[in-house]
C-alpha positions in Angstrom: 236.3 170.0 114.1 234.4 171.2 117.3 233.0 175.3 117.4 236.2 176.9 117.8 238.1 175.5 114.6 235.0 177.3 112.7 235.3 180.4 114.7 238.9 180.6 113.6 238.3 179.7 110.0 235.5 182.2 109.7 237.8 185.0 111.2 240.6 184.0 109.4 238.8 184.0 106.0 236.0 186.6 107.0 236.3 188.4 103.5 235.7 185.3 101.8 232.7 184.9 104.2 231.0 188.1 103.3 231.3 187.8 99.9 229.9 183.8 99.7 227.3 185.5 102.0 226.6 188.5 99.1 226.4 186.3 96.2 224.0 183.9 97.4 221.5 186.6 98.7 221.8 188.6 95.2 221.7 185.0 93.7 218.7 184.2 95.3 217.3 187.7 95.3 217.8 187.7 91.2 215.6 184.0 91.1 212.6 185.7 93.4 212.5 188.7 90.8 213.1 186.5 87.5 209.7 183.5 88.6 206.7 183.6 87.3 203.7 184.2 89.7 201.2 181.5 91.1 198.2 182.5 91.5 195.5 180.1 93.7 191.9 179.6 93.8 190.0 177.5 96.4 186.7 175.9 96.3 185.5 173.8 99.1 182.5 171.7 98.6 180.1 170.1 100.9 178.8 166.5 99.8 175.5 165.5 100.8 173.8 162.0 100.3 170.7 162.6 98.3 169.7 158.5 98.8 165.9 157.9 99.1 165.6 154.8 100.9 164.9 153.6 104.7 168.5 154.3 105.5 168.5 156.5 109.0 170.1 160.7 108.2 173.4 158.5 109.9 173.9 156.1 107.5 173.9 158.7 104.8 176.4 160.3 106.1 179.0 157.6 106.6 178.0 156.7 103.3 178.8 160.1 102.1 182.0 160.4 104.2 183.0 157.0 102.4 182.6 158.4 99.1 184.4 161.9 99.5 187.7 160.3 99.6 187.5 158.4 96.1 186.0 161.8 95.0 189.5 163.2 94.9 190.5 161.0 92.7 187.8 162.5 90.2 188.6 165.9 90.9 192.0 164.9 89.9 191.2 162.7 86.9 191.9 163.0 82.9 187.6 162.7 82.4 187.4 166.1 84.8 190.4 167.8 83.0 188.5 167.0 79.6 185.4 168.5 80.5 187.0 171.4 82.1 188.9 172.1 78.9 185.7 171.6 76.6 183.8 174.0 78.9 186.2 176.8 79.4 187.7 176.5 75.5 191.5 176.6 76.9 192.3 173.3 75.0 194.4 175.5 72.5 196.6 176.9 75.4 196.8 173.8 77.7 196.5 169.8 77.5 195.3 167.6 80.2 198.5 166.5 81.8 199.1 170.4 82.5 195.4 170.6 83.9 196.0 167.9 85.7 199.1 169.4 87.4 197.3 172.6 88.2 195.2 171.2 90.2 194.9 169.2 93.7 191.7 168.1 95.8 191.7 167.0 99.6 189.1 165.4 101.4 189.4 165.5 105.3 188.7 162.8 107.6 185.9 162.1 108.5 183.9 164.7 107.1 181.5 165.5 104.3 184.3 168.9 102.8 186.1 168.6 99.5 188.9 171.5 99.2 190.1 171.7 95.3 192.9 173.9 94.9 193.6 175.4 91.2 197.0 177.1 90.6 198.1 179.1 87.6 200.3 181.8 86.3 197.0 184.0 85.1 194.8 185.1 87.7 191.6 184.6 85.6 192.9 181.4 84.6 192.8 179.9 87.6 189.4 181.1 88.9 188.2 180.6 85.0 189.0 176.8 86.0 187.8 176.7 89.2 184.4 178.4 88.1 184.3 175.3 85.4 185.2 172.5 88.0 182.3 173.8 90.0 180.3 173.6 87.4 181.2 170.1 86.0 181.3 168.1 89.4 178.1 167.0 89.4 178.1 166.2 86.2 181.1 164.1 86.2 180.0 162.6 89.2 176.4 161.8 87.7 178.1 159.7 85.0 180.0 157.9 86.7 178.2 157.0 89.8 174.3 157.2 88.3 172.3 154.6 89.7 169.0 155.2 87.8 170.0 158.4 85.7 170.7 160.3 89.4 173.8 160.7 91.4 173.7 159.4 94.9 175.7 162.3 96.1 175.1 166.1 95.2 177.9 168.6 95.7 177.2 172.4 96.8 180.0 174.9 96.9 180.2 176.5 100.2 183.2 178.3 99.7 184.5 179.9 96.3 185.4 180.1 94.0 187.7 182.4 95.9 190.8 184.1 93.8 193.5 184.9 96.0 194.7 188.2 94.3 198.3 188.1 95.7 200.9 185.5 94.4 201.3 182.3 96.7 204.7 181.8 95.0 207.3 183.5 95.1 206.7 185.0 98.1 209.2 188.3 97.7 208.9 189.4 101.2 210.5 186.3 102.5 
């Protein structure tokens, strides 16, 4: 079919068109309405090597770099959604596999930053959990990575908990 077998079928069928055209808008205009918010908090955290030794300020940080990536991993892990639970008392409306799915860490390349993204369908919720993973990072961390009862690596917050009070999904206007 080349452009002007469409032009013809469109004009040929145009009332068909428009109300194909109607349907899916008020179709998709009906889903927008009917789903449930998201709601997202961000933390970004800076990691800094806290090794006392004869290492130079240079080989702490590519030691640090190294270690951010596989520190997604424990953002994201069933030992951080535990604790998280225990702490903020929301075992009775959540389990770990649905912790786990609300939330998502990235670590960028070459750098010392940690981004942990926490989405939920309660506003407080999701900064309530992003308050706890703040304050069970370093703990987590400390247990598994303790070399002499202390952490190699401490994390600050330096950005967040930070509650985005308008939806991220769906996004209406669009």
């Amino acid at each position: 079919m080349e452009l002007r077998d469409y032009v013809h079928a469109v004009r040929r069928y145009w009332k068909m068109t428009i109300v194909v055209v109607l349907v899916c808008i008020e179709a998709a205009a009906i889903l927008t309405l009917r789903a449930d918010r998201i709601y997202e908090t961000t933390i970004t955290f800076f990691a800094s090597a806290s090794v006392e030794s004869d290492d130079s300020a240079l080989e702490d940080d590519e030691f640090t770099q190294r270690r951010v990536a596989s520190y997604v991993g424990v953002v994201e892990s069933e030992l951080m959604a535990e604790r998280v639970l225990e702490s903020t008392g929301l075992e009775d409306e959540m389990d770990v596999r649905t912790l786990l799915q609300r939330v998502s860490a990235t670590a960028g390349t070459e750098t010392v930053l940690l981004d942990v993204t926490v989405v939920d369908t309660s506003d407080a919720r999701s900064l309530q959990i992003a308050e706890a993973i703040v304050a069970e990072l370093d703990g987590v961390v400390e247990d598994l990575d303790a070399t002499d009862g202390q952490s190699e690596v401490d994390f600050t917050p330096i950005s967040g908990p930070t509650l985005n009070p308008d939806p991220v999904s769906p996004r209406r206007t669009l």
